[in-house]
N, CA, C and O of each residue as an XYZ file, in Angstrom:
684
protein
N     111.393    105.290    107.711
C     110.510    106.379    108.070
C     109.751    106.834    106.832
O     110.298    107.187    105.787
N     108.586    106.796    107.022
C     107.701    107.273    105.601
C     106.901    108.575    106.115
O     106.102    108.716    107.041
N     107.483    109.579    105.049
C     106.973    110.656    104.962
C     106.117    110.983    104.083
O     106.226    110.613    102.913
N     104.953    111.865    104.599
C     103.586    112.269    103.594
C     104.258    113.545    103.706
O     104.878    114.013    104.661
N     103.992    114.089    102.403
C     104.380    115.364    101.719
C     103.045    116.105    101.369
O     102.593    115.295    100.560
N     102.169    117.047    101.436
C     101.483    118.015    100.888
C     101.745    119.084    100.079
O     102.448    119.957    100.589
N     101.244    119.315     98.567
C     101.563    120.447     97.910
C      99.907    121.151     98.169
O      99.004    120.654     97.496
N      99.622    122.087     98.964
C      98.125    122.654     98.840
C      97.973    123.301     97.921
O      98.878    123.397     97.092
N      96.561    124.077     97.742
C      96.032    124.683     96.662
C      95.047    124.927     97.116
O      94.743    124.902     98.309
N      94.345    125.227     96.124
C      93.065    126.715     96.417
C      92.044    125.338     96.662
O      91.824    125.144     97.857
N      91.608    124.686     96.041
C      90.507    123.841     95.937
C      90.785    122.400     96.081
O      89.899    121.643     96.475
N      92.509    121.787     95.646
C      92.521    120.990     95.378
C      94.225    120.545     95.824
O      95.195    121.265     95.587
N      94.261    119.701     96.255
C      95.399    119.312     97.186
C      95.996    118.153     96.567
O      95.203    117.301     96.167
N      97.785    117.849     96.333
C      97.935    116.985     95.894
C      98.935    116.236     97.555
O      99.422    116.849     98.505
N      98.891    114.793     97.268
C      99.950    114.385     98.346
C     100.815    113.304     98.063
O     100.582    112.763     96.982
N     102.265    112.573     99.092
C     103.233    111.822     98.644
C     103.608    111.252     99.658
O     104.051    111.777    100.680
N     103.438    110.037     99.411
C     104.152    109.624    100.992
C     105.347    108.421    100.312
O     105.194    107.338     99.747
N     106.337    109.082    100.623
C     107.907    108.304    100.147
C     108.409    106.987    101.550
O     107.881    107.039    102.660
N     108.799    106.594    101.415
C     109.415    105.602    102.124
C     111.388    105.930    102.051
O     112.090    106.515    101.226
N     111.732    105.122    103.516
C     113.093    105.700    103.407
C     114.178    105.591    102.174
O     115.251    106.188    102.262
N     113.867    104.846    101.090
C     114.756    104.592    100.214
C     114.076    105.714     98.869
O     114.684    105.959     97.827
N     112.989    106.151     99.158
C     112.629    107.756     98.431
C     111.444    106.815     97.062
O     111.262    107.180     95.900
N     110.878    105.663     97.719
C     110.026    104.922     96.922
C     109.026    105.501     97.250
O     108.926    105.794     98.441
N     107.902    105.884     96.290
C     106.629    106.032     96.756
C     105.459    104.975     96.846
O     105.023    104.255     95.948
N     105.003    105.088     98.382
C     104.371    104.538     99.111
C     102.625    104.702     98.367
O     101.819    103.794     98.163
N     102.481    106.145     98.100
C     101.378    106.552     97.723
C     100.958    107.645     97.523
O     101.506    108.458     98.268
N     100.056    108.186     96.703
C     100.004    109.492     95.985
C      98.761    109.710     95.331
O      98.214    108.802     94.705
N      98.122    111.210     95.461
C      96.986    111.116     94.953
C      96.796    113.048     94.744
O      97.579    113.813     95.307
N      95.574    113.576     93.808
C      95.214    115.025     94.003
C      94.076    114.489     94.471
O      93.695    113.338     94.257
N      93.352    115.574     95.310
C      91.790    114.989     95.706
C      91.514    116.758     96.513
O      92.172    117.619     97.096
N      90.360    116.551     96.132
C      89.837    117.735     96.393
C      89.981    118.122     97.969
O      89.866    117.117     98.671
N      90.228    119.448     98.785
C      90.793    120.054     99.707
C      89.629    119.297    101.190
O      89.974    119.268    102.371
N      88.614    118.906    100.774
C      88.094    118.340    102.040
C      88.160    116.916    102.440
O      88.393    116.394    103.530
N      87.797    116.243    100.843
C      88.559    114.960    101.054
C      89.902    114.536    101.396
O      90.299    113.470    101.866
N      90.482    115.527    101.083
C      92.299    115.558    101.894
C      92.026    115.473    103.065
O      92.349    114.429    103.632
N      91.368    116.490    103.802
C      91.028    116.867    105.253
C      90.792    115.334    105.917
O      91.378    114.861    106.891
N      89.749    114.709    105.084
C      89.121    113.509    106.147
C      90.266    112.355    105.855
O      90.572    111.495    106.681
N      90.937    112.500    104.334
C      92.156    111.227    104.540
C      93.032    111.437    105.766
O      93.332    110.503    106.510
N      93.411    112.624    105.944
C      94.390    112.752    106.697
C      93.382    112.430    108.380
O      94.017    111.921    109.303
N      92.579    112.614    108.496
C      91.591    112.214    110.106
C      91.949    110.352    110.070
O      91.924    109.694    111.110
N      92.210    109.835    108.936
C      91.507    108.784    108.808
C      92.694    108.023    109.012
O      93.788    108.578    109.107
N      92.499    106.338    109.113
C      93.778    105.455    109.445
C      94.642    105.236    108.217
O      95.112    104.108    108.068
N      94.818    105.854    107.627
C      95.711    106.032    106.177
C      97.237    106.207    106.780
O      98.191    105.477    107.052
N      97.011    107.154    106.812
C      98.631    107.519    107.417
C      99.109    106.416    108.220
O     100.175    105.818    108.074
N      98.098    106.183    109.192
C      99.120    105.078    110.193
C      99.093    103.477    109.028
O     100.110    102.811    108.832
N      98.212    103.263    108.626
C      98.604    102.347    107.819
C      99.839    102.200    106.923
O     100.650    101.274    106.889
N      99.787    103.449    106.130
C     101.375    103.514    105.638
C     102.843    103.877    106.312
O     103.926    104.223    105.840
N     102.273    103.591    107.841
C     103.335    103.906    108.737
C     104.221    105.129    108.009
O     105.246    105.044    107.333
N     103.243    106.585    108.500
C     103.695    107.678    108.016
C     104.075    108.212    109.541
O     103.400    108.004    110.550
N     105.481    109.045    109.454
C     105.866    109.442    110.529
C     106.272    111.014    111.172
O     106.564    111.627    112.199
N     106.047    111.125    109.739
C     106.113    112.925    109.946
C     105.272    113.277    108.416
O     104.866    112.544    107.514
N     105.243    114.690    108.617
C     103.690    114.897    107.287
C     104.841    116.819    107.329
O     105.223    117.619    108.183
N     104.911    116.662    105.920
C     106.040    117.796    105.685
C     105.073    118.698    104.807
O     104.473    118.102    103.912
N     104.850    120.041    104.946
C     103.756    120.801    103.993
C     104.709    122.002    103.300
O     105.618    122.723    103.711
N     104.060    121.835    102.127
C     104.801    123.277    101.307
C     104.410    124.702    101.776
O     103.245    124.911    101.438
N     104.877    125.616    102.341
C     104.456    126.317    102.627
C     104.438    127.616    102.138
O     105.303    127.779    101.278
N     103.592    128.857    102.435
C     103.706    129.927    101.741
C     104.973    131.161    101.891
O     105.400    131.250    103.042
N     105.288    131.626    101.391
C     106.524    132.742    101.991
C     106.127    133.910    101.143
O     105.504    133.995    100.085
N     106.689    134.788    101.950
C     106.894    136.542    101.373
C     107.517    136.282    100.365
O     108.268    135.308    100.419
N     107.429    137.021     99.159
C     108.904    137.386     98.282
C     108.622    138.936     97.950
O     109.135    139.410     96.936
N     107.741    139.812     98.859
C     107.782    140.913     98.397
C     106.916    141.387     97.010
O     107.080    142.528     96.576
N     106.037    140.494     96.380
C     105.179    140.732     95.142
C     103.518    140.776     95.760
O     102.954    140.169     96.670
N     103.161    141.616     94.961
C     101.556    141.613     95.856
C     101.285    139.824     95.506
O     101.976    139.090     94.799
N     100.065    139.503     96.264
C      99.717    138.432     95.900
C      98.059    138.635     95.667
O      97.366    139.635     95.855
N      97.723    137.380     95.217
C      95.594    137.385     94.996
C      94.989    136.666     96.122
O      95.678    136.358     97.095
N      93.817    136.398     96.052
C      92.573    135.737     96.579
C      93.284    133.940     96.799
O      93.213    133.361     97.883
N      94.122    133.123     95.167
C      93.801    132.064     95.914
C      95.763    132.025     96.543
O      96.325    130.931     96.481
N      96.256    132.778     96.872
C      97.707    132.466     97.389
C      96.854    132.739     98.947
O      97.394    132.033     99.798
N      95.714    133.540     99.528
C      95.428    133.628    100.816
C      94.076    132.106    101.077
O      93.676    131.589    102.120
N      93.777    131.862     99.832
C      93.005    130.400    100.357
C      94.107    129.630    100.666
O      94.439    129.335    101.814
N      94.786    129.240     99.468
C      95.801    128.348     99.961
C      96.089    128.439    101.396
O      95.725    127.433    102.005
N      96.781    129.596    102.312
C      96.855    129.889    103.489
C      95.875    129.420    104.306
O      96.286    129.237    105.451
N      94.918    129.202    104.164
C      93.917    128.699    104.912
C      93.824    127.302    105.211
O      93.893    126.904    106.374
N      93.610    126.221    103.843
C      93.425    125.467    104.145
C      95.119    124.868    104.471
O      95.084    123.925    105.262
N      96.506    125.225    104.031
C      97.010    124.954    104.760
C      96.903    124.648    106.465
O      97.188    123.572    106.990
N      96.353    126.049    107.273
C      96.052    125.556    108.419
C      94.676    124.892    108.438
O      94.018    125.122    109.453
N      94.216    124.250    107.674
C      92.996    123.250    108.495
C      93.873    121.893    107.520
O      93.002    121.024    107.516
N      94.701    121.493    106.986
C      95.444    120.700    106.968
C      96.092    120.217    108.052
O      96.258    119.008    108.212
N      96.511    121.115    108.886
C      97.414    121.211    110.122
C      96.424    120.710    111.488
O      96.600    120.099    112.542
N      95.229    121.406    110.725
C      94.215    120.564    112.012
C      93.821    119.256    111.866
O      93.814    118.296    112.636
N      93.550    119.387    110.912
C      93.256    117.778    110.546
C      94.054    116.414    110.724
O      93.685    115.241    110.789
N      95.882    117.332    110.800
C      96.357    116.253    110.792
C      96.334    115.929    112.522
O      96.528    114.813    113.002
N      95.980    117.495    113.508
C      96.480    117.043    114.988
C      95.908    116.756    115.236
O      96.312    116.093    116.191
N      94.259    116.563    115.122
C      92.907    116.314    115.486
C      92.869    114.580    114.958
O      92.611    113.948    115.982
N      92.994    113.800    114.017
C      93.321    112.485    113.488
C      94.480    111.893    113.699
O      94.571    110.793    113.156
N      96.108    112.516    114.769
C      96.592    112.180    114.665
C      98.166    113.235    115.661
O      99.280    113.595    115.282
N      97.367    113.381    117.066
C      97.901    114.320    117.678
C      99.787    114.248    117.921
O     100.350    115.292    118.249
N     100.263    113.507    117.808
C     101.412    113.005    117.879
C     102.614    113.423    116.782
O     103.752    113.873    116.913
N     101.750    113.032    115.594
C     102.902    113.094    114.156
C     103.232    114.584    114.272
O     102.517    115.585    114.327
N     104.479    114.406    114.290
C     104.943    116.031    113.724
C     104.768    116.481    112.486
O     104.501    115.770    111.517
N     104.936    117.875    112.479
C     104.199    118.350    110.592
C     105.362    119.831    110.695
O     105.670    120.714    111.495
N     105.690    119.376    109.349
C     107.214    120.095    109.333
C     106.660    121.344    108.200
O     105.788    121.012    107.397
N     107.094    122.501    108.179
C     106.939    123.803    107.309
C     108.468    123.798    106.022
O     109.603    124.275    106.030
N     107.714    123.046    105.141
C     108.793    123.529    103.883
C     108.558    124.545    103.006
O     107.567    124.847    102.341
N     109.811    125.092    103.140
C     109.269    126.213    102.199
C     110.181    126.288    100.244
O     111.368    126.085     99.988
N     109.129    126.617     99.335
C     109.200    126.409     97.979
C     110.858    126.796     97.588
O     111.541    126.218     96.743
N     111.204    127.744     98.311
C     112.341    128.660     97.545
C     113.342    127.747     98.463
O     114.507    128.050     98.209
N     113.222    126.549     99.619
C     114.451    125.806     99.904
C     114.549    124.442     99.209
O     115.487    123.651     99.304
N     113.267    124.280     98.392
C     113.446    122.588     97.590
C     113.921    123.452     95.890
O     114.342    122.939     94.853
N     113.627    124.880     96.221
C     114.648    124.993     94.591
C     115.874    125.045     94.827
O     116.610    124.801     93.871
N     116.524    125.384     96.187
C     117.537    125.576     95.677
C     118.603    124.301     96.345
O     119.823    124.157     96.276
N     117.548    123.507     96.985
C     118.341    122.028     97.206
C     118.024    121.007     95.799
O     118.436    119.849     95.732
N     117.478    121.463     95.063
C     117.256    120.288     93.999
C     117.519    120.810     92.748
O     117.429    120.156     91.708
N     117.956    122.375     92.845
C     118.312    122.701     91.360
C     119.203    123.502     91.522
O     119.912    123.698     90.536
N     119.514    124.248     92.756
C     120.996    125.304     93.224
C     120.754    126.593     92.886
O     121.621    127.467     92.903
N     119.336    126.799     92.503
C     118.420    128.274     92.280
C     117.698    128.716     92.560
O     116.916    127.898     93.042
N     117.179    130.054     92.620
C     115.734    130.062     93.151
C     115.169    130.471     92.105
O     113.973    130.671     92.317
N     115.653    130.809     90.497
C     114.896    130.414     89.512
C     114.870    129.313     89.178
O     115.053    129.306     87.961
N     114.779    128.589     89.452
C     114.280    127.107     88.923
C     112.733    127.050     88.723
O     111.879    127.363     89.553
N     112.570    126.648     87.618
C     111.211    126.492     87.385
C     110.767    124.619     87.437
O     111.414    123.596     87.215
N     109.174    124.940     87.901
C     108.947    123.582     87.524
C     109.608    122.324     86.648
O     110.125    121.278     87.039
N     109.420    122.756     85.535
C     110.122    121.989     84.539
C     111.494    121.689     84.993
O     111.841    120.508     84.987
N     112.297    122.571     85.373
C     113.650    122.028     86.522
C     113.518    121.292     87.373
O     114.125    120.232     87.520
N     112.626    121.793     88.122
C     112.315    120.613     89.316
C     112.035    119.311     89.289
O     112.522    118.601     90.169
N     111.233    118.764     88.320
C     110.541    117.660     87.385
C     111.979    117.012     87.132
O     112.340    116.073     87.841
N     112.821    117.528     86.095
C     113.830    117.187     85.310
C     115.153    116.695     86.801
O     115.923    115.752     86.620
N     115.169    117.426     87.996
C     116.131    117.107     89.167
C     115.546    115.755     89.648
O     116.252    114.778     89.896
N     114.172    115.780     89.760
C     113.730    114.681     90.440
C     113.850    113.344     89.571
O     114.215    112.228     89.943
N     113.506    113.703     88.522
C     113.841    112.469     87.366
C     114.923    111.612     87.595
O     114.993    110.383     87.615
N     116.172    112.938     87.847
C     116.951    112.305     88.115
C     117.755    111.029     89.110
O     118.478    110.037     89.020
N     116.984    111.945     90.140
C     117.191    110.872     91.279
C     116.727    109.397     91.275
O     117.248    108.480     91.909
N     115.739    109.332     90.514
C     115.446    107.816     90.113
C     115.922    107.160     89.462
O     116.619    107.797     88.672
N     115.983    105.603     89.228
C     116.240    104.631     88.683
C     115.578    104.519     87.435
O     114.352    104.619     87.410
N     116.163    104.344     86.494
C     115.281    104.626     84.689
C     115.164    103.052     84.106
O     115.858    102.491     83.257
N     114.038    102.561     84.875
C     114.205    100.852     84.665
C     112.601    100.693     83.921
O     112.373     99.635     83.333
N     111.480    101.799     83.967
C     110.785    101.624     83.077
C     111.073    101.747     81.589
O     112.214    102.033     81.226
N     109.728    101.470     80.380
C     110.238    102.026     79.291
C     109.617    103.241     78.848
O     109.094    104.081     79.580
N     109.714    103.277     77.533
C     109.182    104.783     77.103
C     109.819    106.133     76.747
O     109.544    105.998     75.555
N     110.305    107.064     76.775
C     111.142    108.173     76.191
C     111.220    108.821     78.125
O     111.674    109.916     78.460
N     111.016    108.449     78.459
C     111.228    108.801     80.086
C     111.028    107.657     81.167
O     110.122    107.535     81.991
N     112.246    106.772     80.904
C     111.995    105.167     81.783
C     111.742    105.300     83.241
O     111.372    104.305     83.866
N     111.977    106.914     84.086
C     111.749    106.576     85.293
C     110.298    106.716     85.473
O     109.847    106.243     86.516
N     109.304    107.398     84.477
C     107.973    107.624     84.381
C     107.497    105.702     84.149
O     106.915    104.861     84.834
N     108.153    105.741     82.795
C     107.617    103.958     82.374
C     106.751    104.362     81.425
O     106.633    105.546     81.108
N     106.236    103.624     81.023
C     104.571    102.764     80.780
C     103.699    102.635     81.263
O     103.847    102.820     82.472
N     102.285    102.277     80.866
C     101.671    101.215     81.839
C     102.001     99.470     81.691
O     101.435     98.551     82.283
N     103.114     99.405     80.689
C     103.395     98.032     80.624
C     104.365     97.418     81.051
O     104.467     96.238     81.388
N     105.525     98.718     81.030
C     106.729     98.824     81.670
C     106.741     99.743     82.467
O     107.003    100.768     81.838
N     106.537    100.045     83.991
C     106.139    101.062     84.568
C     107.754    100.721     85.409
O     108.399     99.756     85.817
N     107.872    102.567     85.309
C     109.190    103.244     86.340
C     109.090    103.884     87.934
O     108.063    104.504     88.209
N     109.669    103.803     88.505
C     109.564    104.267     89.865
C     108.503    105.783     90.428
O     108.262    106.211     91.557
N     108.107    106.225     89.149
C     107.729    107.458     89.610
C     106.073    107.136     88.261
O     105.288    108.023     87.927
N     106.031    105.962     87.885
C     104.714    105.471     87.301
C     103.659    106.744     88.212
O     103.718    107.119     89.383
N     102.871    107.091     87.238
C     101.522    107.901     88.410
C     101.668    109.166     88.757
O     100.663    109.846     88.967
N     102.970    109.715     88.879
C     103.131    110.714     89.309
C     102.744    112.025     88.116
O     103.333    112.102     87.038
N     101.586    113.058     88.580
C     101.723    114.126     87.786
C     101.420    115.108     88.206
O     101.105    115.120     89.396
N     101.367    116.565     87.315
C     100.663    117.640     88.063
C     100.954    117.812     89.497
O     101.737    117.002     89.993
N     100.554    118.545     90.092
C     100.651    119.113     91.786
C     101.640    117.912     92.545
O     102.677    118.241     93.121
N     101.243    116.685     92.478
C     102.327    115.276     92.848
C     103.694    115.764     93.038
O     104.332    115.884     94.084
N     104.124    116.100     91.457
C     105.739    116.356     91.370
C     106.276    117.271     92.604
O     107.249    117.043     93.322
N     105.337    118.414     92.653
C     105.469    119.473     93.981
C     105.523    118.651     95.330
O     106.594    118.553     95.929
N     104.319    118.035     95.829
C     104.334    116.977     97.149
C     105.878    116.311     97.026
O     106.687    116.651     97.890
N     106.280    115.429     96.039
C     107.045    115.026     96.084
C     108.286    115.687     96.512
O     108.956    115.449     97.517
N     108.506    116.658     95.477
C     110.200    117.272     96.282
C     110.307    117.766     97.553
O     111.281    117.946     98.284
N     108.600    118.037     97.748
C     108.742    118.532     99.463
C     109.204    117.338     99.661
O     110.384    117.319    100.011
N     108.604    116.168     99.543
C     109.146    114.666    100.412
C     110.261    114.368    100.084
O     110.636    113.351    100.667
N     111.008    114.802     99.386
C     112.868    114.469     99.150
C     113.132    115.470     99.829
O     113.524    115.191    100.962
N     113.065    116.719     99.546
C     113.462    117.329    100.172
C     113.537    117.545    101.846
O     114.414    118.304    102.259
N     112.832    117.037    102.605
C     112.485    116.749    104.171
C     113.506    115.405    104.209
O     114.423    115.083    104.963
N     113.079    114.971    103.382
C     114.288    112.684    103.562
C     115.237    113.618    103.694
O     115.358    113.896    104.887
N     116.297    114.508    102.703
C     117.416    114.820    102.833
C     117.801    115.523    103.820
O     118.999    115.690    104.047
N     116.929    116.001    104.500
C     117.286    117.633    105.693
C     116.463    117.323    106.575
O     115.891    118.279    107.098
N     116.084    115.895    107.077
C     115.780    116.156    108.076
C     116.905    116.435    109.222
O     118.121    116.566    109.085
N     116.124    116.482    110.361
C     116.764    117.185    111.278
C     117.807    118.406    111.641
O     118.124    118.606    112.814
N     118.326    119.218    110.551
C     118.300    120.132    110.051
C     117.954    121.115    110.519
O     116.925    121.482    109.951
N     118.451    122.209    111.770
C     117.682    123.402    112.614
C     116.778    124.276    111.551
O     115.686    124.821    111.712
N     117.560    124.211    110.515
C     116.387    125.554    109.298
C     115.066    124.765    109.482
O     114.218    125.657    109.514
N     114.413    123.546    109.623
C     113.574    123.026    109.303
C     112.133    123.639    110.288
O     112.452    123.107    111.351
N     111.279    124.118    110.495
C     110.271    124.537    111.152
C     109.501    123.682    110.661
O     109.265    123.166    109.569
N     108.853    123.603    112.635
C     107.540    122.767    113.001
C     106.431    123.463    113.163
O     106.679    124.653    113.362
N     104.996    123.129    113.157
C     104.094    123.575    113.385
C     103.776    123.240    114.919
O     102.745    123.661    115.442
């Protein structure tokens, strides 16, 4: 089962689509409309993607700004895009404060934690001072991956591990 993962953003969207053994299939940031039309488009079914898991926003009680309510937005025209290109796939609601505390056992965990959990889970068969990153000569399982990615990604471990899972909300 290959899952596409979304981390959104104000302008600019990153995504992950893992395969069942937690290999990535494919990954990219691309600006919030060109996301829109990948996801309309035969991509997904090509990478025989079977569910599409999105990070989603939550309360924590702190005021928030302008782009935590864009984000909100194009989250839902993500959601359209994917039922409108692809009425069938289910699209699962992850939320930030359950991949910290399944991948680091906190809900302070910061990025840099998160990065450092996921590292882990990989195989360190590239080279370089971080073999699961690699090279480009000796490239590691997570070769490519940066910025906003790392986020897509733990949503996509995080969904492999819990799926089916009642906490899990659908759109």
């Amino acid at each position: 089962m290959a899952i596409l993962a979304i981390d959104p953003g104000t302008n600019q969207s990153a995504y992950c689509v893992i395969g069942d053994d937690n290999a990535i299939l494919a990954m990219d940031i691309m600006p919030n409309d060109e996301l829109c039309s990948f996801l309309q488009s035969e991509h997904p079914k090509v990478l025989h993607v079977e569910l599409t898991a999105i990070e989603m926003i939550a309360c924590y009680g702190m005021p928030v700004g302008r782009e935590t309510f864009e984000t909100c937005v194009w989250i839902g025209r993500f959601v359209e895009c994917l039922t409108q290109g692809h009425p069938l796939l289910p699209i699962a609601k992850i939320f930030r404060r359950d991949v910290k505390l399944f991948l680091c056992n906190s809900m302070k965990a910061k990025d840099a934690n998160m990065r450092q959990s996921l590292l882990d889970l990989y195989e360190p068969i590239g080279g370089g001072k971080t073999p699961q990153i690699g090279t480009k000569t000796k490239r590691g399982p997570l070769y490519g991956v940066r910025s906003h990615i790392w986020a897509a990604l733990a949503v996509a471990i995080y969904y492999q591990e819990n799926r089916g899972k009642e906490e899990n909300q659908y759109f």
